[in-house]
C-alpha positions, 0 to 999 in steps of 0.5 A: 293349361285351358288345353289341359282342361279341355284334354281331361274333359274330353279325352282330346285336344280337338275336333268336339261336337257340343250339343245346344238345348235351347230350354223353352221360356221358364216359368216367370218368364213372359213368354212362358206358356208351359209347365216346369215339367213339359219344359224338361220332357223337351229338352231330355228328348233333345238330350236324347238326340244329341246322345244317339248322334253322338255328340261329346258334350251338351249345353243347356241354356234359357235362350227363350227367356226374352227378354232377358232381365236388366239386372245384374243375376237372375232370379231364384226361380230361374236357377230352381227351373234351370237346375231340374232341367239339367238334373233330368238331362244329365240323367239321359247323358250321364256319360257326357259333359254338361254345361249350363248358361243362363243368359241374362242382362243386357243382350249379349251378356252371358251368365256362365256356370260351372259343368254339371 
């Protein structure tokens, strides 16, 4: 069944390339030094390079937000500065899948959301 999935994504049972865009630190965040804005232009240029490399799909993910929180979700704000970066990266890779994972929680614990 995950293998069926995966065909239907894809268009094949093996041998795809996925894309990491490692979003810099988000508003809210404490190693955060930039705004919303420039945070999304890098991670569409990344989109971009992944693109023209032809990769098979991409993911999207706030890796800079160390540390991350202790708590069991993330804040509105997160989801609200993740949810305008995917929009403008899905924009660059319309014809590619896209996922989303927003880390959170203790180290090692992983959010992940559903494919854009």
């Amino acid at each position: 069944m995950a293998l069926k999935g995966f065909s239907e994504l894809f268009g094949r049972t093996h041998s795809s390339v996925i894309g990491m865009i490692h979003v810099k630190a988000l508003p809210g965040t404490p190693k955060n030094t930039l705004k919303i804005q420039e945070i999304a232009q890098i991670a569409t240029k990344e989109a971009e390079i992944y693109k023209e490399a032809g990769v098979d799909g991409v993911i999207i993910e706030n890796m800079h937000d160390v540390p991350y929180l202790h708590t069991d979700g993330v804040g509105h704000e997160i989801t609200a500065c993740m949810s305008v970066i995917c929009a403008q990266v899905k924009q660059v890779c319309s014809n590619i899948p896209c996922g989303i994972q927003i880390l959170s929680g203790e180290i090692g614990r992983a959010s992940c959301r559903e494919r854009v």
